[in-house]
C-alpha positions as CSV (number, residue, x, y, z in Angstrom):
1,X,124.3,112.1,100.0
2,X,121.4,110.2,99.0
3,X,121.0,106.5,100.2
4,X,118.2,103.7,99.3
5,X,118.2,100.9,101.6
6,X,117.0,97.6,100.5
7,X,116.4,94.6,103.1
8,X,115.2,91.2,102.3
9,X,117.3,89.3,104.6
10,X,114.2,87.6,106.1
11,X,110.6,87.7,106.2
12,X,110.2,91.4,105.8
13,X,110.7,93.2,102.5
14,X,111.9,96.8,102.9
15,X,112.9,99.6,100.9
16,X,113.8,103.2,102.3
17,X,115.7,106.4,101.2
18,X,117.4,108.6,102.9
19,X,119.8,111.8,102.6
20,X,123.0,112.1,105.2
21,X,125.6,114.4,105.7
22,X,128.6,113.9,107.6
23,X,130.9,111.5,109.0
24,X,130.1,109.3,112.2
25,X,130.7,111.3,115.2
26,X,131.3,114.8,113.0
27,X,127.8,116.9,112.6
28,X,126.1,113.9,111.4
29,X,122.5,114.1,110.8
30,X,119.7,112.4,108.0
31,X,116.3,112.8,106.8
32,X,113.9,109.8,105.7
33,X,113.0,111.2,103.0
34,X,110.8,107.9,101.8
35,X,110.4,104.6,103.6
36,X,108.0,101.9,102.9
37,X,108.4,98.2,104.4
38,X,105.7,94.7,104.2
39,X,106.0,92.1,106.5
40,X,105.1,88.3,105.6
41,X,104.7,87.6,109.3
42,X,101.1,86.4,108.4
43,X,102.0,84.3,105.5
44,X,104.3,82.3,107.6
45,X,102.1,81.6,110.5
46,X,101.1,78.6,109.3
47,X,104.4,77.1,109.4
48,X,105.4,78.3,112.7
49,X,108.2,79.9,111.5
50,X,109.7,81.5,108.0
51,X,109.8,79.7,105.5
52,X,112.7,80.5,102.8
53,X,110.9,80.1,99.4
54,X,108.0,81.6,100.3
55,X,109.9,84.3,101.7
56,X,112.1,84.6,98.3
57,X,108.5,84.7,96.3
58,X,107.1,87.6,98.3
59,X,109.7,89.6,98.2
60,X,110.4,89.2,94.2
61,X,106.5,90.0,94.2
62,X,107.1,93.6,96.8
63,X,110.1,95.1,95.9
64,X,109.4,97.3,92.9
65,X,105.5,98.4,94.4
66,X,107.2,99.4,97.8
67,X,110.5,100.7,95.6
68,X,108.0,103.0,93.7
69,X,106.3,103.7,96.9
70,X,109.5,104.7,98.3
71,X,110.5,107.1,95.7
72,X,106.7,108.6,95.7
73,X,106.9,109.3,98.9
74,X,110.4,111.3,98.5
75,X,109.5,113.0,95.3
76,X,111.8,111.6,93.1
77,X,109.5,109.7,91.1
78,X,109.2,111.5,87.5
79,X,107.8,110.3,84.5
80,X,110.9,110.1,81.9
81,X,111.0,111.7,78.6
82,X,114.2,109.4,77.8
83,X,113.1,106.1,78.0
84,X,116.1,103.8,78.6
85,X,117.7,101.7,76.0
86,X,117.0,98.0,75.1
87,X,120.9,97.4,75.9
88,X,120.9,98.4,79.4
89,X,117.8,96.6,80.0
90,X,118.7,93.4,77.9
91,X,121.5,91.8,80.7
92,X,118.8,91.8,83.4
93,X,117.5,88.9,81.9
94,X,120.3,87.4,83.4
95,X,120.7,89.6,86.5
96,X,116.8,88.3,87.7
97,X,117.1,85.0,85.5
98,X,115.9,83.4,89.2
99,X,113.0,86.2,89.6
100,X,111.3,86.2,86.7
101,X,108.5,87.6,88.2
102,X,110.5,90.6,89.8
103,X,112.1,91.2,86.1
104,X,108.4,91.2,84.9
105,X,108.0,94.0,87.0
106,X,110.8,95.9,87.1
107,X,111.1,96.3,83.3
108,X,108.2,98.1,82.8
109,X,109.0,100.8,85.6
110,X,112.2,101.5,84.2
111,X,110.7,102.0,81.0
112,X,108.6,104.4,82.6
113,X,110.1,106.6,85.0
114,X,113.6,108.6,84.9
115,X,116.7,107.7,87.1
116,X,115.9,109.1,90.4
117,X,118.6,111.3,92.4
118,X,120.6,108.6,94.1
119,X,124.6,108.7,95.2
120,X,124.4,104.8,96.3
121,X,122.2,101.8,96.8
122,X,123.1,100.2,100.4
123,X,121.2,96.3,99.8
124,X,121.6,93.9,102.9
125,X,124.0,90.5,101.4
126,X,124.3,89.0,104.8
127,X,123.5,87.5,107.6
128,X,119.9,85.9,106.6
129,X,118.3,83.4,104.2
130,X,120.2,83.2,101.5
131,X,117.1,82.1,99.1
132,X,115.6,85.7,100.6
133,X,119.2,87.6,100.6
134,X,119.7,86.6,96.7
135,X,116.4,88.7,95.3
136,X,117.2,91.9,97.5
137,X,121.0,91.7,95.8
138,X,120.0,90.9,92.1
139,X,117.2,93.2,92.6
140,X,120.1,96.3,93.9
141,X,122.5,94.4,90.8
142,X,119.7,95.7,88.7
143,X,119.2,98.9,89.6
144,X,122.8,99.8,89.8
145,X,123.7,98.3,86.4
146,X,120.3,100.5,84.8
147,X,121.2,103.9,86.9
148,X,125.0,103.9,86.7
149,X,124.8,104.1,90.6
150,X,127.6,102.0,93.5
151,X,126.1,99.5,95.6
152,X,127.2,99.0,99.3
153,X,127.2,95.8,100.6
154,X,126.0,96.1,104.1
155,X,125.8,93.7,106.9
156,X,122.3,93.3,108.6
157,X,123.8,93.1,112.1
158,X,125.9,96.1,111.7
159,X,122.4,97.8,110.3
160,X,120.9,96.4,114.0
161,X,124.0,97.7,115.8
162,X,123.6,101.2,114.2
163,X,119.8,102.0,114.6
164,X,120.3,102.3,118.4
165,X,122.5,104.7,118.2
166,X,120.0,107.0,116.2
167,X,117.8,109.6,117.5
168,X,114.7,109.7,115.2
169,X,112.7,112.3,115.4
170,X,108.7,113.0,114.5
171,X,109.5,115.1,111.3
172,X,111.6,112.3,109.8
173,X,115.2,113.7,110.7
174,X,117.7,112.0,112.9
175,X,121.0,112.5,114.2
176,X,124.1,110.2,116.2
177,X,122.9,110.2,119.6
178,X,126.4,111.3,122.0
179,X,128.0,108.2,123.6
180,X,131.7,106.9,124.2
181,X,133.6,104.3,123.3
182,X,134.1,101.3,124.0
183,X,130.9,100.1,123.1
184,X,129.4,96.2,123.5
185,X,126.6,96.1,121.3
186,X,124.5,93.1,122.5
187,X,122.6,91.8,119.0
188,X,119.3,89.8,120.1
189,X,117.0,88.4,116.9
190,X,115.9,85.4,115.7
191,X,118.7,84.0,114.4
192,X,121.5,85.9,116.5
193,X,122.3,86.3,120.0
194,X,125.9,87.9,120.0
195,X,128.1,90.4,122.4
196,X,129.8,92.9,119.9
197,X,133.1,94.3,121.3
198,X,133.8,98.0,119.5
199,X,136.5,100.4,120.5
200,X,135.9,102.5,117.0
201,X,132.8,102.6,114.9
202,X,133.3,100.1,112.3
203,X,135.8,98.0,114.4
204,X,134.2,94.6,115.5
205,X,135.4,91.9,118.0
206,X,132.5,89.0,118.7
207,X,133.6,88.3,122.6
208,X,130.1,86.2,122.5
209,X,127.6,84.2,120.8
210,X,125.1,81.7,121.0
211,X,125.6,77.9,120.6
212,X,122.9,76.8,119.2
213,X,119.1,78.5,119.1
214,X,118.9,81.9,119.5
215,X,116.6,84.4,121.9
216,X,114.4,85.2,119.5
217,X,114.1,81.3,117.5
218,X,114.2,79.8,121.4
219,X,111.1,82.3,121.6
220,X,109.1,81.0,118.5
221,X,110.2,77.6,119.3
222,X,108.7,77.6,123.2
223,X,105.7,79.3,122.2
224,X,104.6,76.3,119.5
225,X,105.2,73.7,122.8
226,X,102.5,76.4,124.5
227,X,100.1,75.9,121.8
228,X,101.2,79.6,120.8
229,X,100.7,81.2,117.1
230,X,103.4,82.4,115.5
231,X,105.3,84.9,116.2
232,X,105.8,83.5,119.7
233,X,107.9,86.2,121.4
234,X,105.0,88.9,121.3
235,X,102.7,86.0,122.7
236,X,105.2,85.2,125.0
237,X,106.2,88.6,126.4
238,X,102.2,88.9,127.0
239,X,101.5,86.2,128.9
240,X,104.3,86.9,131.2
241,X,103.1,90.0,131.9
242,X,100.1,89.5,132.4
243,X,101.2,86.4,135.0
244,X,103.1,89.1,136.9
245,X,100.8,91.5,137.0
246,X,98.8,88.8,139.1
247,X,101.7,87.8,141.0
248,X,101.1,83.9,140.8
249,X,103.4,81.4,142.9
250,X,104.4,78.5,140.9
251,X,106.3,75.2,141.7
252,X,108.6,75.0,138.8
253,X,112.2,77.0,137.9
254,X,114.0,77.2,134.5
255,X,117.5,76.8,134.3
256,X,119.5,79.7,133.0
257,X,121.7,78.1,130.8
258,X,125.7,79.4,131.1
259,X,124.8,82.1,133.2
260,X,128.0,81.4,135.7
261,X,130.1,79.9,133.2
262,X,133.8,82.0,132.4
263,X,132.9,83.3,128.9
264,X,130.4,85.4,127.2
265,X,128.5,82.7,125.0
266,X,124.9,81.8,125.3
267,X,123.1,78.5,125.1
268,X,119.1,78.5,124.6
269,X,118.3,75.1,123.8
270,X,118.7,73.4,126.5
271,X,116.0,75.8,127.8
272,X,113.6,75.0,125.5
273,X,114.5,71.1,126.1
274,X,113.3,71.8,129.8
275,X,110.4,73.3,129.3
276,X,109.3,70.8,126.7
277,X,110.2,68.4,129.6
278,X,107.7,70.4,131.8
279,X,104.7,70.6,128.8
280,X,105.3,67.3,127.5
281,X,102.3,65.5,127.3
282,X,100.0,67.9,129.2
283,X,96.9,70.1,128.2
284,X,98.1,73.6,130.2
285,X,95.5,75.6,131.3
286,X,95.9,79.6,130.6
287,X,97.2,79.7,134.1
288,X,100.2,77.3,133.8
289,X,101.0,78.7,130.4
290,X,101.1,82.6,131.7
291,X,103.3,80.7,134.2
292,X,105.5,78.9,131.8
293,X,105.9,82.0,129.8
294,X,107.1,84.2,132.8
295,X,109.9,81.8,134.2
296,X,111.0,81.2,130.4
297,X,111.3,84.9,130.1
298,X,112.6,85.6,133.4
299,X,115.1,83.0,132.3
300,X,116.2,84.6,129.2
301,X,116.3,88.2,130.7
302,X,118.6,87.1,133.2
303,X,121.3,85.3,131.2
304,X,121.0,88.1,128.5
305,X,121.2,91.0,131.0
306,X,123.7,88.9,133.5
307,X,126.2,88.1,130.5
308,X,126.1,91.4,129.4
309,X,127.1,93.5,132.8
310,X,129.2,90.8,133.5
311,X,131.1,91.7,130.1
312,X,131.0,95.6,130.4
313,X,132.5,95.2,133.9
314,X,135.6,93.4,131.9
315,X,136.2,95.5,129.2
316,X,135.3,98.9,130.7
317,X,132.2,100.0,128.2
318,X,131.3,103.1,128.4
319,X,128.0,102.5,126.2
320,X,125.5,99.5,126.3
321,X,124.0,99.3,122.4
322,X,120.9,96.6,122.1
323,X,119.4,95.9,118.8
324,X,117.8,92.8,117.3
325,X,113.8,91.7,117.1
326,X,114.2,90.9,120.4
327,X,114.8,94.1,121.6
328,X,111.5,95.4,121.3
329,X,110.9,93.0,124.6
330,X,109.5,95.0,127.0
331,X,110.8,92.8,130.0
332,X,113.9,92.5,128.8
333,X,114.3,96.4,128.0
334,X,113.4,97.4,131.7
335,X,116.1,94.6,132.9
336,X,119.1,96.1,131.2
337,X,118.0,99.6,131.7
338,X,117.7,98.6,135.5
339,X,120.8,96.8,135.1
340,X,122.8,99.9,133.5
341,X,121.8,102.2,135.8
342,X,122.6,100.0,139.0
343,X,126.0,99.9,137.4
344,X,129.3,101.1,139.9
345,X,130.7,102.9,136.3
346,X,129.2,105.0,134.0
347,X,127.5,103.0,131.6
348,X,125.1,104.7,129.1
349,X,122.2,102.5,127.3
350,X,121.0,103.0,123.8
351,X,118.2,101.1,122.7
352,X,115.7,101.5,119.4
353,X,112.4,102.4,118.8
354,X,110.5,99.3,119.3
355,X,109.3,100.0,115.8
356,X,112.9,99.8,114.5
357,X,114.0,97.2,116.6
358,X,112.9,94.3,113.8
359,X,114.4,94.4,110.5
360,X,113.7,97.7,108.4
361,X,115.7,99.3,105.4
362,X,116.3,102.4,107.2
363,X,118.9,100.8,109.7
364,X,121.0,99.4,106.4
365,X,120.4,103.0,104.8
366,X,122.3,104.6,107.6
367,X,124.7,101.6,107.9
368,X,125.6,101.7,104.2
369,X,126.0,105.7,104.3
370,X,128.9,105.2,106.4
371,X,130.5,103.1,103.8
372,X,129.9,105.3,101.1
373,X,131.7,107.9,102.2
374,X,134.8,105.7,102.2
375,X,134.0,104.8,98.8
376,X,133.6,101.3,100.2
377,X,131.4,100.0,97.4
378,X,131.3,96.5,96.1
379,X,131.4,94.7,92.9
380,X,127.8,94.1,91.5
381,X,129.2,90.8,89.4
382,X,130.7,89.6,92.6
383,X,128.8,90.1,95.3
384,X,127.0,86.6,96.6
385,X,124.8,86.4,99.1
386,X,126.7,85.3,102.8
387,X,124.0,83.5,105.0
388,X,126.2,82.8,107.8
389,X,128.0,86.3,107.3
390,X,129.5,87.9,110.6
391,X,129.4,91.4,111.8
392,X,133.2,93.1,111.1
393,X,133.3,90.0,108.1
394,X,134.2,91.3,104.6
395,X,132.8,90.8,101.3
């Protein structure tokens, strides 16, 4: 079965095809067979964060380049003879009435190039920024209605749940990496922090989640009281090491918010709050602020990777899944994989590529497949985007 991804749930525009066979667990394996993917990360710098209609505008601007991209790569791509017919291509007026600029485009490679070799088109509706969220779903609503092909509505966190559990290999092929169930999945990005219960793939119980900012915002958000450029985590995570590398003393400790409390939720704004307490005011030398990024990192490792043990000692895991952003953290990596194997049970650790960790079309290509062998495809004039979606949540 052939699969194109398509993620827009943020500030990275994505497009990526794949073929499976398969079910989970049974033989499964995949090629990438075309994957292409542009990140705005620059074009936000300047406003220390993402900013939604700018991120809407980009993508409506990307998605057919890096679609035809995508297809090139895969050698799908042909020139039609057929060109298709004014009344398939006269609704999409309507489809991308909000992307004009994306219908600009896309008209004209329709017109152009045959319907590639597709079985379904797996598009991200949720979690995300729904102004972002909306062109990646017209733009699959489009494609579908053109191509005669089912759309799967796939959840970005169940995407950044599944990566991990990939082995990718150099020649573009992966297969299900072996691990047992239970498995608590913990889901670390810039807008989630979340401990995901699952007993069967596809079965979802949040046990945890955070109460306000997340790792990965908390990140961003300490690094602009640093005087640090956006994206703050990478800045961050460099400092830090760099402080322990020299082994520096310093005066000052963090708190680590609801480390010792009975549940399994996290809290990173009060952290932030006392380390704007700390800054407030002050011109920190490099010193203080490779200092100040270590204890805030320190801080977040330890609540992350504390919450977590604590968590697979109650519900006897078997398997430890981490994916998110914020999973590419190097500190935080070597915590839990110190952390996993200090454990008194077997507990197994699956962690992506740091180059997959962040948002990518391949991860909602592989979560989507899953669906489409159920025949779990959605409505195209019903689907909406979900902002505030959760993972195991239904359309």
């Amino acid at each position: 079965m052939k699969v194109l991804g398509i993620e827009t749930s943020c500030d990275e525009t994505a497009v990526c095809l794949i073929e499976a066979e398969g079910a989970f667990g049974d033989n499964f394996g995949f090629k990438i067979l075309g994957n292409t993917l542009i990140s705005q990360a620059a074009l936000h710098a300047e406003f220390g964060g993402v900013f939604p209609n700018l991120a809407k505008r980009e993508h409506a601007k990307n998605l057919v380049p890096i679609l035809a991209q995508t297809l090139t790569e895969a050698g799908v791509l042909k020139p039609t003879t057929t060109p298709v017919s004014g009344a398939l291509l006269l609704p999409l007026k309507e489809t991308l009435s909000r992307e004009p600029e994306l219908l600009q485009a896309l008209i004209p490679f329709l017109l152009r190039y045959e319907k590639p070799d597709l079985d379904a088109i797996a598009v991200t509706y949720g979690p995300g920024l729904e102004p972002a969220l909306w062109v990646g779903i017209n733009f699959a609503r489009a494609l579908s209605a053109v191509w005669n092909i089912p759309i799967v509505a796939t959840n970005h966190m169940e995407g950044h749940l599944v990566m991990p559990m990939m082995s990718v290999g150099s020649a573009k092929s992966g297969t299900l990496i072996s691990f047992e169930f239970p498995v608590l999945a913990l889901l670390i990005s810039g807008g989630h922090t979340e401990l995901v219960l699952s007993k069967s793939f596809g079965e979802y119980e949040v046990i945890g989640q955070t109460r306000d900012d997340a790792a990965g915002e908390a990140f961003d958000k300490v690094a602009r009281l640093l005087g640090l450029p956006y994206p703050g985590g990478p800045e961050i995570s460099r400092l830090a090491e760099e402080a322990r590398r020299e082994e520096k003393t310093f005066d000052f400790q963090l708190p680590r918010p609801m480390m010792h409390e009975d549940n399994f939720d996290f809290s990173f704004s009060g952290l932030k709050t006392a380390v704007r307490r700390l800054v407030d005011g002050k011109t920190l030398s490099e010193d203080e602020k490779k200092q100040m990024s270590r204890e805030f990192e320190d801080s977040v490792a330890d609540v992350l990777v504390g919450k977590t043990m604590r968590a697979v000692d109650e519900y006897g895991v078997n398997t430890v899944v981490v994916g998110g952003g914020v999973s590419a953290n190097s500190y935080i990596r070597e915590q839990l994989t110190d952390a996993c194997q200090l454990q008194a049970t077997s507990c197994k650790l699956l962690l992506p590529p740091p180059e997959l960790s962040t948002d990518n079309a391949l991860m909602i290509a592989l979560a989507g497949y899953f669906h489409a062998l159920e025949k779990d495809f959605a409505d195209p004039a019903a689907m909406v985007a979900r902002g505030n979606l959760q993972i195991g949540q239904k359309t």
